[in-house]
N, C-alpha and C positions, 0 to 999 in steps of 0.2 A: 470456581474462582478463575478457572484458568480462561477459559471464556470472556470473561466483564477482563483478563487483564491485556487479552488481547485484542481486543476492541477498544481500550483505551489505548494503545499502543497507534493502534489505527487513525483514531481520534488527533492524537497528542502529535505523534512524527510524521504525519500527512494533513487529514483533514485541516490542520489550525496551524499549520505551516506554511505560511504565505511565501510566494515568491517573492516581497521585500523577506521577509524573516531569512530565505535561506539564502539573500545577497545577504545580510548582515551577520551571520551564522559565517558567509566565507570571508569575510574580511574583520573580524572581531570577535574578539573570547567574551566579550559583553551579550553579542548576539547567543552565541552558544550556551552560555549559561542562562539567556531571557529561556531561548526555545527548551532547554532541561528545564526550567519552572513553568511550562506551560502543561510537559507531561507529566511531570509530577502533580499538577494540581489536578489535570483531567483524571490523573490513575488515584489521586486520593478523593474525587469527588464519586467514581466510582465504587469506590472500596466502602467509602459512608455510604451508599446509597442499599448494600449486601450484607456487609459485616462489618460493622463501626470498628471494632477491636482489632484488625487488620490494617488498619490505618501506620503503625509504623513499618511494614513489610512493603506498602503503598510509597512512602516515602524514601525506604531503600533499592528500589524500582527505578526509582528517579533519580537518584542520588548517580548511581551506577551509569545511567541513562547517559547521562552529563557528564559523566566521565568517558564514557566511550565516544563520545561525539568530542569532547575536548583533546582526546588522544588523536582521532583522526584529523581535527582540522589544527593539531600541531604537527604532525608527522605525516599525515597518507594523503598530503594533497598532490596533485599529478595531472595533467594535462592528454594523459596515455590513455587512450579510448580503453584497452585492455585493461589496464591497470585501476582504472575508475569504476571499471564493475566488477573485479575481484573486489576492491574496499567496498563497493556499495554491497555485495551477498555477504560480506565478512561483519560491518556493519550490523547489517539485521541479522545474520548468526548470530553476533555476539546479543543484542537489544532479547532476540525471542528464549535465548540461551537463558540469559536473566532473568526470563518471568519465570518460566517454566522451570529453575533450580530454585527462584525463590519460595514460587507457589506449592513446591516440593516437599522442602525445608519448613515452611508453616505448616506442613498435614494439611494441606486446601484441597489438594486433587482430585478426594474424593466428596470435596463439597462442607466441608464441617465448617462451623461457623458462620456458613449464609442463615439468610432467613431460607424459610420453604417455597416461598412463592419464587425467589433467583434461581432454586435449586433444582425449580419441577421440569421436566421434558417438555411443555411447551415455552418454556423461557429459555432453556436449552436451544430449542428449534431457533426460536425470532434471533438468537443471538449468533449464532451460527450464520443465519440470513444475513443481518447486520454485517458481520465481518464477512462474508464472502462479496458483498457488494463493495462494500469500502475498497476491500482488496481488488478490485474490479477498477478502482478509480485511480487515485494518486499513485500509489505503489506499482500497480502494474504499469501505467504510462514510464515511470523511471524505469523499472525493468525492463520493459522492451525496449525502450529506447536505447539505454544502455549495453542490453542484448545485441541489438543491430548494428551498432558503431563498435562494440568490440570483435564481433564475427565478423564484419564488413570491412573495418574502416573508419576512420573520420569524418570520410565524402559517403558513408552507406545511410546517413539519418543526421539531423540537425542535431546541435546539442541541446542540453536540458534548457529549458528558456524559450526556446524558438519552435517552429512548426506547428502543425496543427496537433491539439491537445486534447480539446472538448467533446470533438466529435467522436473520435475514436472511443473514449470513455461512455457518449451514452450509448453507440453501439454495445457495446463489450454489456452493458448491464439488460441491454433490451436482450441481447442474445442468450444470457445469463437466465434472466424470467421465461422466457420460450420455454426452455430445456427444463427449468424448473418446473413451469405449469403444465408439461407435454405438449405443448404446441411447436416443435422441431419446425415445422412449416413456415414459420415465422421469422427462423434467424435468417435468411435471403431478404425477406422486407427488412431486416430490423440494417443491413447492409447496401442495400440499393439508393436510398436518400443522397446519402454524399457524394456517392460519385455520380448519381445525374448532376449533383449542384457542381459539382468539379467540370462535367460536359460541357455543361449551358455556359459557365463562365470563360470555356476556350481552357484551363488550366489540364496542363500535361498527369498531372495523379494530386495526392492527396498532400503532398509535402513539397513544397516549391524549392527547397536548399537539397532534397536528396536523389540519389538515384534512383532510377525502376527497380532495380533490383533492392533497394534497401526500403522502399514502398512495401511494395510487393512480401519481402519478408517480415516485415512489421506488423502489415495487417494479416496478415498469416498466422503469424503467434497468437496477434490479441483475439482473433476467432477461436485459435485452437485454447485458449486460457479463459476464455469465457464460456467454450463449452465445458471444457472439463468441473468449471466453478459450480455451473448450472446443473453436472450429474453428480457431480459430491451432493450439493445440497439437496436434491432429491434423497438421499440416502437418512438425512433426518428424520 
């Protein structure tokens, strides 16, 4: 269970989190409580789809969810490059804190209550996969971003909202797949694409608000975070 609760988690506070949802998320406790009701519903649609009877632990999940996000955007809002990524890691500390004491608390750990087919090692595998790629997308973009402007600076990376976003993410997943399928050879192609397109356009790096050095450390991490994704999931 801990698996499908962390994938919805993935789901719910990134994938379906739109950049309008988190303007309205910072400027309304409407927004906050929409976006708790989007992860509660994706964590209780999961939960039906493994073990119907777990449905209210699904909905404590969420409850919790929206509480912690309502405690942050009434108390830990801050404009301090440093201080916006201690709340963003304390944040998801407290969200994965959550699953992981509840799924505890239910006796899920070791799987009771799924069907067999959610429970078998190749479902284990795909989900795993799932969530190492997700993690690859939304979540690591705020990390490292966040990473860079608090080790750097303000001026060391755009804030959330601006700079380039996309690219860097399908890298990080092509480089991810290489490592996964043993093709290492690959992560240099799976890298060279944007920065010829950055060449030909005359554009000085990859981010037009940051420094070279907050470039340069940016895509440094998300390389060294997409291999490392890429040899964990190998290990499935």
């Amino acid at each position: 269970m801990t698996y499908w609760m962390l994938l919805a988690h993935l789901i719910g506070d990134y994938a379906l989190q739109w950049d309008a949802i988190a303007r309205w998320k910072a400027r309304s406790v409407v927004g906050v409580l929409a976006h708790g009701g989007i992860v509660a519903a994706v964590t209780l649609a999961g939960v039906v789809l493994v073990a119907p009877s777990w449905w209210p632990f699904a909905l404590l999940i969420g409850a919790i969810h929206t509480g912690v996000d309502l405690f942050r955007a009434r108390f830990l809002q801050t404009t301090d490059p440093f201080r916006e990524w201690v709340w963003f890691l304390a944040d998801q500390a407290a969200h994965l804190g959550t699953i992981l004491l509840v799924v505890a608390w239910a006796g899920q750990l070791a799987g009771g209550g799924q069907t067999p087919a959610a429970n078998s090692p190749v479902a284990r595998r795909w989900l795993a996969v799932a969530i190492g790629y997700l993690l690859l997308a939304q979540p690591a973009w705020v990390f490292l971003r966040l990473t860079v402007r608090a080790l750097g600076g303000g001026q060391a990376a755009p804030p959330l909202g601006e700079g380039e976003k996309y690219g860097p993410m399908v890298e990080r997943l092509l480089i991810a797949s290489g490592v996964l399928l043993g093709h290492v050879y690959l992560v240099p192609l799976a890298i060279l694409p944007r920065y010829l397109a950055s060449y030909r356009t005359g554009e000085q790096g990859s981010y037009a608000c940051a420094t070279v050095a907050g470039r340069v450390a940016e895509t440094a991490l998300s390389i060294l975070l997409a291999l490392a994704v890429g040899l964990t999931l190998r290990l499935f």
